[in-house]
C-alpha positions in Angstrom: -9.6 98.2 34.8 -8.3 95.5 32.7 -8.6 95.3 29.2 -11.5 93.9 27.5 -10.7 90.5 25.9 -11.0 90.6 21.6 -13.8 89.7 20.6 -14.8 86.6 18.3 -17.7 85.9 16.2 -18.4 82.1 15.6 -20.9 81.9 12.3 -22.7 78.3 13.4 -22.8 76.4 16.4 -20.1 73.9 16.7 -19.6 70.5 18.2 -20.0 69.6 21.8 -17.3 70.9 24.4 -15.7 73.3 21.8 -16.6 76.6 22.0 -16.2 76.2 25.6 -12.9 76.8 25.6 -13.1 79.8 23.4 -15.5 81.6 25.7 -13.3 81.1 28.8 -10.7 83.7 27.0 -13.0 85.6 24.4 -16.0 87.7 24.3 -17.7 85.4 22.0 -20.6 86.0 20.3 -22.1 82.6 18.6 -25.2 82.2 15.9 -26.5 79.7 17.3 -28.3 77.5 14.3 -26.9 74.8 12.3 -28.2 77.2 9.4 -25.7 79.8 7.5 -25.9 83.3 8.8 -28.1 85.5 6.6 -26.0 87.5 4.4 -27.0 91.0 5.9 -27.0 89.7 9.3 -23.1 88.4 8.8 -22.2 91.9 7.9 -23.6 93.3 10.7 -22.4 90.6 13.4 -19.0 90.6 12.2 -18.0 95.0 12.7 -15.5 95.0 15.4 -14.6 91.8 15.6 -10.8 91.0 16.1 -11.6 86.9 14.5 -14.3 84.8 13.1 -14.9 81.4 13.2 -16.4 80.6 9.1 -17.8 78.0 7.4 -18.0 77.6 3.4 -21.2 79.0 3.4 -19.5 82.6 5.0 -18.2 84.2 2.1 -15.3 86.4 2.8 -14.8 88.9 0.3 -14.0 92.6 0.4 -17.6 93.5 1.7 -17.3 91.6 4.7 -13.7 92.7 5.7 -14.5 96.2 5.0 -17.5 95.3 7.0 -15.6 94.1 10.0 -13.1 97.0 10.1 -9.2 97.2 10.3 -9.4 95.5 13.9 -9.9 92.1 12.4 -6.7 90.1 12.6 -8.1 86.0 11.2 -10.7 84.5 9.8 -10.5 80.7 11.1 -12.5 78.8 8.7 -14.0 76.0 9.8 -12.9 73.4 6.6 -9.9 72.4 5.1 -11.4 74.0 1.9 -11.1 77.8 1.5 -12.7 78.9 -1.5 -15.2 81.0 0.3 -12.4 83.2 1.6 -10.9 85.9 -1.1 -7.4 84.8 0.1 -6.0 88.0 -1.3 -8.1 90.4 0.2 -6.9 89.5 3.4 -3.9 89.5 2.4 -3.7 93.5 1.8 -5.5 94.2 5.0 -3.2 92.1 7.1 -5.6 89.3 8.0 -4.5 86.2 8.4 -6.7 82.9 7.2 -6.4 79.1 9.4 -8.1 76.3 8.3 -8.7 72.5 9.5 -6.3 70.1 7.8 -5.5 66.7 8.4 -8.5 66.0 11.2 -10.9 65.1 8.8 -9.0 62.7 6.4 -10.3 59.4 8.0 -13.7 59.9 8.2 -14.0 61.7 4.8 -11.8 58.9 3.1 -14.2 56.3 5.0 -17.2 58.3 3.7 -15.9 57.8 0.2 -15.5 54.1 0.7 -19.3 54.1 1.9 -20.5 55.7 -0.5 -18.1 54.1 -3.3 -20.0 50.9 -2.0 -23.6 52.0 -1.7 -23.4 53.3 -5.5 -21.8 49.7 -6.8 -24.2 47.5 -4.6 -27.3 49.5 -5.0 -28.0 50.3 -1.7 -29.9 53.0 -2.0 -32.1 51.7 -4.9 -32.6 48.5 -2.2 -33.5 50.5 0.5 -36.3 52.6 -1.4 -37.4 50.2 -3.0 -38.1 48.3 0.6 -39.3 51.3 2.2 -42.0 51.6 -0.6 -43.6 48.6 0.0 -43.3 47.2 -3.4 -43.3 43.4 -3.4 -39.9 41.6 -4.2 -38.3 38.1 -4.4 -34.8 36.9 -4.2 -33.7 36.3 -7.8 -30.7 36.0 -10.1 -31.1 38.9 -11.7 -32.5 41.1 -8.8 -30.6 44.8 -8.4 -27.2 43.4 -9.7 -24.5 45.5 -8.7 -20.9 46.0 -9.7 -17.8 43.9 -7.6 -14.9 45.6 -6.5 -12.2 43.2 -6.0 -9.5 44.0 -9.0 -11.7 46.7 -10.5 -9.2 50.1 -11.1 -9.8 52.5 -8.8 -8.9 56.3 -10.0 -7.8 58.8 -7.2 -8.4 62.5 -8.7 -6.6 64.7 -5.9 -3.9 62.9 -4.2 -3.7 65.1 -1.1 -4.1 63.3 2.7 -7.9 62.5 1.6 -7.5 60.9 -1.5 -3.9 58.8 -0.5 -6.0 57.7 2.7 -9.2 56.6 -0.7 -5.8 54.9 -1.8 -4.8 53.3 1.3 -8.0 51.7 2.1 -8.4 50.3 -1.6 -5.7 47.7 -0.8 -8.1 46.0 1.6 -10.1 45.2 -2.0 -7.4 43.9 -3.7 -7.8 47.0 -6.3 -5.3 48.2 -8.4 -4.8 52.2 -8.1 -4.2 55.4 -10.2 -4.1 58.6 -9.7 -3.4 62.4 -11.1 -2.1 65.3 -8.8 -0.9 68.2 -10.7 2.6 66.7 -10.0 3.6 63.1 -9.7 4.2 62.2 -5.8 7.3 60.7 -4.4 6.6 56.8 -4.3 7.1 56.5 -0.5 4.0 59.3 -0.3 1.7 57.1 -3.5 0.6 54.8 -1.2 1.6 52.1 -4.8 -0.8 54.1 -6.8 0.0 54.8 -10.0 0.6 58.5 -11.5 -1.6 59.3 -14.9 -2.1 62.0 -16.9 -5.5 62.8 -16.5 -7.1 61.9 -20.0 -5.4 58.7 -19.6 -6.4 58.3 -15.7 -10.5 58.5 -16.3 -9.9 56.2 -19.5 -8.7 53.7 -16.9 -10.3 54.3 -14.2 -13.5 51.8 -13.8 -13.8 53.7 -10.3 -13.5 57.6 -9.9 -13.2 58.9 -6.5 -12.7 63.1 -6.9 -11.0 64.4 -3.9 -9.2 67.4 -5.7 -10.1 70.9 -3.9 -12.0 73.3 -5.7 -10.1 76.3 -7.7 -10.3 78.3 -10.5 -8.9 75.6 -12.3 -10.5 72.7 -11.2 -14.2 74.0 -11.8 -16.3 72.0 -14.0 -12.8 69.8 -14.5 -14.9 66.6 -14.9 -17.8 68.2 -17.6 -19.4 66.1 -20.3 -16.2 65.6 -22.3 -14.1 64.0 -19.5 -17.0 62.2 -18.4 -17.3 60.0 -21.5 -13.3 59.4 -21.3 -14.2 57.0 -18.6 -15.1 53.2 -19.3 -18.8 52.4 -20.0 -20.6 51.1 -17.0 -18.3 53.4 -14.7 -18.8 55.0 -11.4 -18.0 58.4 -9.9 -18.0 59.3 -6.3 -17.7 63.5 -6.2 -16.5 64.6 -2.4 -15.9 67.7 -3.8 -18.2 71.0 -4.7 -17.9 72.3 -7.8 -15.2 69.9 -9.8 -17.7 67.3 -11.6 -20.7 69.1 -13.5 -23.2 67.7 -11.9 -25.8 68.3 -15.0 -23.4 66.6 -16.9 -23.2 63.9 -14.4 -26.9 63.5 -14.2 -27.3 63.1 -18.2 -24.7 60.3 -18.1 -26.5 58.9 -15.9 -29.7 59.0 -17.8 -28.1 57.4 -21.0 -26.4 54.7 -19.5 -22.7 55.9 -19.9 -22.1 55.2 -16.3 -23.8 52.5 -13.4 -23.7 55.0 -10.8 -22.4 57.7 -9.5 -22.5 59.2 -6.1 -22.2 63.2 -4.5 -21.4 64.4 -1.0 -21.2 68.1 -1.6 -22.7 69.9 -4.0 -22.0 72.9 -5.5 -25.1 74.6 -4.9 -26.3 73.7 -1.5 -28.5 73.1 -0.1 -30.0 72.8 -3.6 -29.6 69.5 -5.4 -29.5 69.8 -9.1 -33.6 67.9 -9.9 -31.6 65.8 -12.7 -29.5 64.4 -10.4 -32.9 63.8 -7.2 -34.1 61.8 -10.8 -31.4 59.7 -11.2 -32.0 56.2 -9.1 -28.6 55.4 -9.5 -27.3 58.3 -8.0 -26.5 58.0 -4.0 -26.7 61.6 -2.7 -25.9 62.8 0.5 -25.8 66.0 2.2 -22.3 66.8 2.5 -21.3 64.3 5.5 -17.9 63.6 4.8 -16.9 64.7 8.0 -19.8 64.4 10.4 -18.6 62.1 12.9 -18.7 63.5 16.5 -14.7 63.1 17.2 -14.0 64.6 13.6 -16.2 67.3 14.1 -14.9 68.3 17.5 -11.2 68.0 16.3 -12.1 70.6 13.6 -13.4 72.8 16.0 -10.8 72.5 18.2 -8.3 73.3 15.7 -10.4 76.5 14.7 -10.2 77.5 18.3 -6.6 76.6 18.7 -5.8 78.9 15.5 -8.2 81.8 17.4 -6.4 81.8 20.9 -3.2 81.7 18.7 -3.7 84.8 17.0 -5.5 86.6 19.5 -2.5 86.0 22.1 -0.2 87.5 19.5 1.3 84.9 17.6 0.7 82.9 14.0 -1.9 80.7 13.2 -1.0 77.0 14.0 -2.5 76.0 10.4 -2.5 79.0 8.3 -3.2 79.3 4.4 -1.2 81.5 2.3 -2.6 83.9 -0.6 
């Protein structure tokens, strides 16, 4: 008899024509729902399985390796980010951890962009307010937003997402800073300028946040740092986790900034109700990557890290401890 092949657990259904090419070589079993596995139900799916396709709503700590047994070899999670994945823990079991890196910059950076416009031109306020049936005129003074063209633009995470945020801002004639926790080479700046980061959001008349979340970027914009940027600025958060988004919402409410806008929030599905009050906050749920040929790349490239492993080699994008 020939052996039977390792088996895989995928923790949400994927993209068109991906998993596909997982089941022709794996015993794969799939939750099939765009919903997160319930918590008890992971732990119980995953025993025995030599990988696991995750998302950032899988969180894989102790419990859930112990849970899967000393036959697990990756977790392939299914996001550039990895904060769901206790990184050491693996680590001292022997598992190794993939991610998705680099497919998603375009169409993240691009979702910045839309949303960086749909918070300065009030779209959102426009739409509702069309959708509501309330009457309205053309006039001089009607939903004034804010123009781009030569406002500062501040980059906060200058890794392929936010230098592609950079990139695009040339095509608005927008001078550029930024703050990584080092100062890039210039070749890699994209002719954005390195600032501290006190000095950066006192600059910056446009915040884009693309910095991943850590223990030391939690809660990195809170009330304090908001009120170091410009009156009448606006902050775009792609990231979970790094602005407060209470803080966010009451600067809102005074008038400290025009607008703000959130793609992922550090809480979902829940939205924070301050924020769901603000009308000048554009909010949307965490579709910085949801285009069809984005989302199929990153599934291909959590497959390719799976048959990689699984056939006895190293993951093609693997993330240290």
């Amino acid at each position: 008899m020939s052996p039977q092949p390792p088996p895989v657990l995928v923790t949400r259904r994927l993209a068109p024509g991906v998993i596909e090419r997982l089941t022709a070589h794996h015993a794969v079993t799939q939750h099939d729902s765009d919903l997160p596995m319930p918590r008890a139900e992971l732990l119980a799916a995953v025993r025995g399985r030599s990988a696991v396709v995750t998302t950032l709503d899988d969180t894989v700590d102790g419990e859930f390796l112990d849970a899967a047994g000393p036959g697990l070899r990756l977790v392939a999670n299914h996001a550039v980010g990895h904060h769901n994945v206790d990184l050491a823990a693996c680590a001292e079991r022997g598992v190794a951890v993939s991610n998705t890196p680099g497919v998603l910059t375009a169409a993240t950076a691009d979702m910045a962009w839309a949303l960086l416009l749909a918070a300065t031109r009030r779209l959102g306020e426009g739409e509702r307010w069309l959708r509501s049936g309330r009457p309205w005129a053309w006039a001089p003074n009607f939903l004034l937003g804010m123009e781009l063209a030569g406002t500062r633009l501040g980059v906060l995470g200058m890794g392929r997402i936010g230098r592609a945020v950079a990139r695009r801002a040339r095509g608005f004639d927008m001078p550029v800073g930024y703050h990584n926790r080092r100062e890039l080479p210039a070749e890699q700046a994209e002719g954005a300028e390195w600032l501290p980061l006190e000095e950066l959001l006192a600059r910056s008349e446009v915040l884009v946040v693309t910095c991943p979340l850590s223990d030391a970027t939690r809660h990195l914009l809170d009330a304090r740092r908001l009120a170091l940027l410009p009156p009448g600025a606006v902050v775009v958060a792609m990231t979970a986790g790094v602005v407060d988004e209470e803080a966010l919402a009451a600067a809102l409410e005074s008038g400290a900034l025009f607008a703000a806008a959130v793609d992922n929030f550090e809480r979902e599905p829940e939205v924070p109700p301050a924020l769901l009050a603000q009308e000048r906050a554009v909010l949307a749920p965490h579709l910085g990557s949801a285009t069809v040929r984005t989302r199929q790349a990153m599934g291909g490239l959590a497959v390719d890290n799976v048959l990689a492993v699984l056939a006895g080699g190293d993951p093609v994008t693997p993330v240290g401890a």
